[in-house]
C-alpha positions in Angstrom: 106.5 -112.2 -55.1 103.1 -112.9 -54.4 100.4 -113.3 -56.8 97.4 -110.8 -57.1 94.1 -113.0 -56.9 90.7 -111.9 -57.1 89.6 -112.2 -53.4 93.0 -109.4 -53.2 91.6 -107.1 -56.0 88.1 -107.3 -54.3 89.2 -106.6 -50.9 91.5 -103.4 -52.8 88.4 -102.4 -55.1 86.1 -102.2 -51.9 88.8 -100.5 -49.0 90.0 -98.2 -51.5 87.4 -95.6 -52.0 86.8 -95.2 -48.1 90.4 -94.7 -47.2 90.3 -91.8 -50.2 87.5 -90.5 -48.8 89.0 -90.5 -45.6 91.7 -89.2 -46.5 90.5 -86.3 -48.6 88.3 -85.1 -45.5 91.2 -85.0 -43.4 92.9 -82.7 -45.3 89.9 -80.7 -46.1 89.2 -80.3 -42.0 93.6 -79.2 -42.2 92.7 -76.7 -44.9 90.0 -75.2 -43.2 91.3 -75.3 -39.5 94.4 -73.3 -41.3 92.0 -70.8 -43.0 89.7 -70.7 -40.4 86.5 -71.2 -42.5 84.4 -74.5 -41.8 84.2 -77.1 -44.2 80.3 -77.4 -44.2 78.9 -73.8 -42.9 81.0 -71.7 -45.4 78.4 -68.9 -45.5 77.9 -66.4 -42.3 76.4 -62.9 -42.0 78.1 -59.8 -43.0 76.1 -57.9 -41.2 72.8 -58.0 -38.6 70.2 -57.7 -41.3 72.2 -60.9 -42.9 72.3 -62.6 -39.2 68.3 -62.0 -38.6 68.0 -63.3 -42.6 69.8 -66.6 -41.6 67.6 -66.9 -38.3 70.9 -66.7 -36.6 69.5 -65.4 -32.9 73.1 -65.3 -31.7 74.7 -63.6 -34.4 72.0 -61.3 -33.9 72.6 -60.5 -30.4 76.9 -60.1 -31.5 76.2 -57.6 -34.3 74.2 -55.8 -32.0 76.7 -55.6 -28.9 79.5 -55.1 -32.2 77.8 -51.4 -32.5 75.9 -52.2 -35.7 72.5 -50.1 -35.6 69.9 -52.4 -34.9 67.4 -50.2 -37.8 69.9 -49.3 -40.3 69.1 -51.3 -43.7 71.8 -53.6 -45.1 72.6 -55.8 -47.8 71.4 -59.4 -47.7 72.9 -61.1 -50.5 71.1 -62.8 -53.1 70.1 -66.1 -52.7 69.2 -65.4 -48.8 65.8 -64.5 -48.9 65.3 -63.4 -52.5 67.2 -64.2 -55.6 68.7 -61.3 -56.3 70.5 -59.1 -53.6 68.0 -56.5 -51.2 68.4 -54.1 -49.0 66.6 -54.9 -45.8 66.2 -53.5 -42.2 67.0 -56.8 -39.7 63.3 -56.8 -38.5 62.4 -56.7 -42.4 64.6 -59.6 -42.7 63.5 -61.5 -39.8 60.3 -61.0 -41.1 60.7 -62.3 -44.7 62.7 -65.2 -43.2 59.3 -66.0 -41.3 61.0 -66.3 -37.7 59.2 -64.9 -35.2 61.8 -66.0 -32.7 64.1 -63.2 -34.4 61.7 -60.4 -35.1 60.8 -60.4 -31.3 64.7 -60.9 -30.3 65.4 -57.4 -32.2 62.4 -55.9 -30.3 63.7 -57.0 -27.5 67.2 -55.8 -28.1 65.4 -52.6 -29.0 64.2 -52.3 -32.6 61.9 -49.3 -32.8 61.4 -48.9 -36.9 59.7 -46.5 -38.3 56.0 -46.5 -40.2 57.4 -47.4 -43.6 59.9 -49.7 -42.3 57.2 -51.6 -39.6 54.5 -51.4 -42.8 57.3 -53.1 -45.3 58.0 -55.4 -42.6 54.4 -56.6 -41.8 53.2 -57.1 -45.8 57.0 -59.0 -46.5 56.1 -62.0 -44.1 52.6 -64.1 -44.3 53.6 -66.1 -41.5 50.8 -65.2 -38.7 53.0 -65.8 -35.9 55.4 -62.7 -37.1 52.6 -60.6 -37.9 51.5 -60.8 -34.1 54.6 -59.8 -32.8 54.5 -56.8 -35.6 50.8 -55.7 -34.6 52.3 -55.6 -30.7 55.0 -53.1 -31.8 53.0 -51.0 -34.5 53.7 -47.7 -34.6 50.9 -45.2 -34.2 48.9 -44.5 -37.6 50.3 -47.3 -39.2 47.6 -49.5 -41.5 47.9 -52.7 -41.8 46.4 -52.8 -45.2 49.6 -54.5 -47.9 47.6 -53.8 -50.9 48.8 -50.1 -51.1 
């Protein structure tokens, strides 16, 4: 039998945490594959005020041609957009995400909300960019004042 020497247990104590590593992603990528989860991206939207609170613009658009209403409120988890769970509208989402790209996808796709909804919408985001596209779709009598 050959002996162990020190050049072998180096060349062992270097190869053998990659080939674990390795190995261990492989069958994670199996596990997941099986399940059909992915290994890095386990979290997706429930639902299309989730989707717009993720900035997701094409989970947005599959919610939508799903059926799901594009102004009924919905949960959006905790953790999302605020620590503890909320129910949101998607352009109230979209909003307190700060992604204009979103809020003007749902106007597009034909969000309409209504004075309370547009007013909780406009004071949840400080990003100016989102507050433009709110002031272009703001219902009639609505103020813009947040401090109320």
């Amino acid at each position: 039998m050959d002996r162990i020497t020190g050049l072998s247990r180096l060349w062992l104590f270097v190869s053998l945490p990659p080939v674990i590593t390795a190995l261990a992603w492989i069958v994670t990528l199996a596990l997941t594959a099986m399940t059909g989860t992915h290994p890095i991206w386990a979290t997706t939207a429930r639902n299309l005020a989730e989707a717009a609170a993720f900035r997701d613009g094409g989970a947005v658009v599959r919610f939508v041609e799903a059926g799901q209403h594009i102004g009924q409120a919905a949960e959006v988890r905790g953790g999302v957009i605020r620590s503890e769970t909320t129910m949101l509208t998607p352009v109230e989402a979209a909003a307190a995400a700060r992604d204009e790209a979103v809020v003007q996808l749902l106007f597009d796709l034909g969000a309409s909300p209504d004075p309370a909804g547009w007013h909780r919408a406009f004071c949840i985001s400080d990003a100016s960019r989102v507050r433009e596209i709110l002031k272009a779709h703001r219902p009639p009598g609505v103020v813009e004042d947040c401090a109320q």
